[in-house]
N, C-alpha and C positions, 0 to 999 in steps of 0.2 A: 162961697163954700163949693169945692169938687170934690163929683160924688163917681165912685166907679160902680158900675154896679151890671148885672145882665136876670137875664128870667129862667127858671128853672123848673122842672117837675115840682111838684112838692113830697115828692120818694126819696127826691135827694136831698132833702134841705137837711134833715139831723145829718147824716154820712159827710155834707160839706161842712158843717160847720165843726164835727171832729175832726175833721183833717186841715182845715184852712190854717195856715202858718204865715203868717203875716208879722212876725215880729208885733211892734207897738201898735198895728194898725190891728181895728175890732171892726166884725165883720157882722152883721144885722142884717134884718129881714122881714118882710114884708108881705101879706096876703091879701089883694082886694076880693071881698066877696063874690064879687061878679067874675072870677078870673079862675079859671084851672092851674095859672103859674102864681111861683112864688118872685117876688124878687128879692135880690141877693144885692146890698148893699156895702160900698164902704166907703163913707164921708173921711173927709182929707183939709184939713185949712190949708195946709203947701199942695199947691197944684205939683208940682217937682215930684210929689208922690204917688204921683196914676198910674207909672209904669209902672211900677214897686208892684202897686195893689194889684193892677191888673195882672201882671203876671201871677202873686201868689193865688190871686184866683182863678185864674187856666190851669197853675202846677195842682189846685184842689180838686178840680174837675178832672182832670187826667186821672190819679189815685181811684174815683169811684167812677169812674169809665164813662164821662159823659164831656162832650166838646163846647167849654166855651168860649164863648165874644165878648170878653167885656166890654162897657161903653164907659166913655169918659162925659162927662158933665157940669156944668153948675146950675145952685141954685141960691138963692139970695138967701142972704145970712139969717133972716128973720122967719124966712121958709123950714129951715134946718131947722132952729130950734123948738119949732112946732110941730116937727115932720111925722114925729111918732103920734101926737093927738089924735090925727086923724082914723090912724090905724086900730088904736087901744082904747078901747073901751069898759065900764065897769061888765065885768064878765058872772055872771052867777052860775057858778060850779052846782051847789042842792042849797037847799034853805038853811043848811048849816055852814055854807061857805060860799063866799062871793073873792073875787080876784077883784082890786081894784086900782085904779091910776093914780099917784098922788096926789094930780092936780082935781080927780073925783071926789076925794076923799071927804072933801067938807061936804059935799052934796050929797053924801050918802047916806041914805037910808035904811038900813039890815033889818031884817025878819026878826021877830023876837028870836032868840038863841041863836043870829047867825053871824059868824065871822068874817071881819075884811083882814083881806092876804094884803096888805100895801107892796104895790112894786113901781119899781122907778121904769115902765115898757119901753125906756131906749138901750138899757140893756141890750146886749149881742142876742143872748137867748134866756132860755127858762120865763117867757111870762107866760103860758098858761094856752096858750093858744091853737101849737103843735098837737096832733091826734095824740099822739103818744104821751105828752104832760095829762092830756084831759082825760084819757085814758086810765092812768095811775091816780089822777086828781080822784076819780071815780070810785075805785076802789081801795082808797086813804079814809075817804068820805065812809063809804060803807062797812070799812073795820074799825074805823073809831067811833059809829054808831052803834055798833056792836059789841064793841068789848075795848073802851083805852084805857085801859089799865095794864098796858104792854108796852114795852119797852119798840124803839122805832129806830134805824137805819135805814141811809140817803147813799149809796155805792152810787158814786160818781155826781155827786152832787148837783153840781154845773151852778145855776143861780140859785140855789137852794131852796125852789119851791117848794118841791116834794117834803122836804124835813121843817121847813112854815108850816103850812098846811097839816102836817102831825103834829105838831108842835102848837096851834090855834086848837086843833080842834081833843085835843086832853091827853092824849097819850102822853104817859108819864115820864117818858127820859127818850131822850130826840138827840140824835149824834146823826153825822155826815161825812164823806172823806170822797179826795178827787185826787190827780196825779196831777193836776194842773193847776199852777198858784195863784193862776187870775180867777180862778174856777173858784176855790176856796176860799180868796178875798173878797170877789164879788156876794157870794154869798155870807160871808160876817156882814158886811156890807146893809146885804136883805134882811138880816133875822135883829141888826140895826134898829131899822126902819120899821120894825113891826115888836120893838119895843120887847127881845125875844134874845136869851142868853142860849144860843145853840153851837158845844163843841164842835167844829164844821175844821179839818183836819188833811193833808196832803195824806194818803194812802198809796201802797204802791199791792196790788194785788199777786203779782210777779214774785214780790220781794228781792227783785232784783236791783234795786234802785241804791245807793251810796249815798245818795243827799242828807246831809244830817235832820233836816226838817221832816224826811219821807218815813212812816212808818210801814214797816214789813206788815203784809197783811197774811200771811202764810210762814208756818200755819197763823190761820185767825181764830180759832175757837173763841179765843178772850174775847173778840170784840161782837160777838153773838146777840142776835137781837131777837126778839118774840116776834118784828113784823120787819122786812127787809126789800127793801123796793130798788131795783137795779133798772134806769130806762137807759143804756146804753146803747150801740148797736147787736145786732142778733150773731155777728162773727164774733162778736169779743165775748158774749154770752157762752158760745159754745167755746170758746177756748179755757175761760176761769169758771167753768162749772164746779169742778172741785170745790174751787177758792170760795165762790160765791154763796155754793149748798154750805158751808162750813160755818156763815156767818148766821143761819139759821137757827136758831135752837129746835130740839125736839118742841113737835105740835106746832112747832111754828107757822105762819106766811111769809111767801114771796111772790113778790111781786114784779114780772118781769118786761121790761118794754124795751120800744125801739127795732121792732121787728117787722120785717116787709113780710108780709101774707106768706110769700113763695121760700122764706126762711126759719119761718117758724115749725112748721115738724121736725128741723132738727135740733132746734131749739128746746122742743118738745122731747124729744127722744134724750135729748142729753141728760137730761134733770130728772126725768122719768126715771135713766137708767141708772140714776145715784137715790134713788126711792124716793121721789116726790110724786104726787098725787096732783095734776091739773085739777081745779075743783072748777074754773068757769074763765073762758077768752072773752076780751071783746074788743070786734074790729073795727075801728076807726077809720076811715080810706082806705089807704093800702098796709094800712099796720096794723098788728095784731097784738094786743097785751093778753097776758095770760098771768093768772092767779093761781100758787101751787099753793099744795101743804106740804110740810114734810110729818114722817109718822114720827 
């Protein structure tokens, strides 16, 4: 098996993996505890495919302004297919939610009242790991401890953690929507595997999109939700503010992530200045999620 792959900040791992363009090739990633970097993977059974990869991963690092190298490698076949075990472990979100591995699953044990999230962790992204999933995971946990008897929206789904995880722990109607159709599949995919019928849907927030399968999300009123979690990045935050405040209902939650520290007051300002109410952040590394109301 060749594997291209190089080491990164972990500041940039969400901002690369929304911009990596790699056609058929899926791009993964890795964190060893003991390490400040991330590494950025992409396995290849056709070696013929390392320029390919490497190149769309230097065009990915260009876009959010940082210079890579990628490396070209192998590793033996039976290496690859274990490669993620090592990384992924059963994760406990609170007593009422645990993230787990499939191959964990028989050996797991849950708290009385507490949920296993199954996920397949060779997935690209979305298992749970990123500041900003554990982030949102956190305060999913704590609104449906509170009150799931509300209605739940996933703005940009990606592996459809975020709307599992509502969707496990009671909230009553759980919907998702992404512009991207791998995004969308892979999470039918996840909500699959955790034995979980969740409308998870191509969305175009823009409305600018022709694809017959894309639905216009503007205006969205219709598709309005009681609690509404968007971990996107903090630029695309401030650009569909509108779009996004809209999918709110009055009294609602939002919940927003995917923001570098040094991005987030305008993040703040923006939502602010369409009447939402920050009620509590919380920073993860260098990323900051934040929990609005709207009035």
């Amino acid at each position: 098996m060749t594997v291209v792959s190089c080491s990164i900040d972990e500041r940039y791992v969400n901002p690369l993996f929304e911009v990596f363009d790699g056609g058929d090739l899926i791009l993964s990633s890795y964190r060893d505890v003991e390490d400040d970097l991330t590494t950025m993977q992409v396995f290849l059974a056709d070696p013929a495919d390392a320029p390919r990869a490497a190149e769309a991963l230097s065009a990915a690092g260009r876009i959010v302004g940082i210079d890579l190298s990628p490396t070209v490698g192998t590793i033996p076949d039976e290496d690859w297919k274990l490669a993620y075990r090592k990384h992924f472990k059963t994760d406990v979100v609170s007593p009422r939610l645990a993230i787990v591995p499939e191959w964990e699953l028989a050996a797991f044990r849950p708290a009385p009242g507490q949920k296993a999230l199954v996920l397949d962790p060779g997935m690209a992204f979305g298992t749970g790991q990123h500041a900003t999933t554990r982030a949102c995971l956190n305060f999913i946990d704590r609104l449906a401890a509170e009150n799931p008897a509300r209605d739940f929206l996933d703005v940009g789904c990606g592996s459809g953690i975020l709307a599992i995880a509502a969707a496990l722990e009671g909230f009553r109607s759980v919907a998702g929507f992404d512009i991207d159709p791998d995004a969308v599949q892979n999470s039918k995919e996840n909500a699959e595997r955790n034995r979980l019928s969740i409308p998870f849907f191509r969305g175009d927030l823009s409305g600018s999109s022709r694809l017959a399968d894309v639905v216009p999300l503007s205006p969205s009123e219709k598709f309005a939700a009681d609690v509404v979690a968007a971990n996107v990045l903090g630029p695309i935050l401030v650009r569909f503010a509108r779009e996004i405040a809209a999918l709110v209902r009055p009294g609602g939650r939002l919940i927003l992530s995917g923001i570098l520290e040094e991005v987030y007051p305008e993040v703040h300002d923006a939502y602010s200045a369409l009447g939402f109410k920050e009620l509590e952040s919380e920073l993860v590394g260098e990323w900051r999620t934040g929990l609005f109301c709207r009035p």
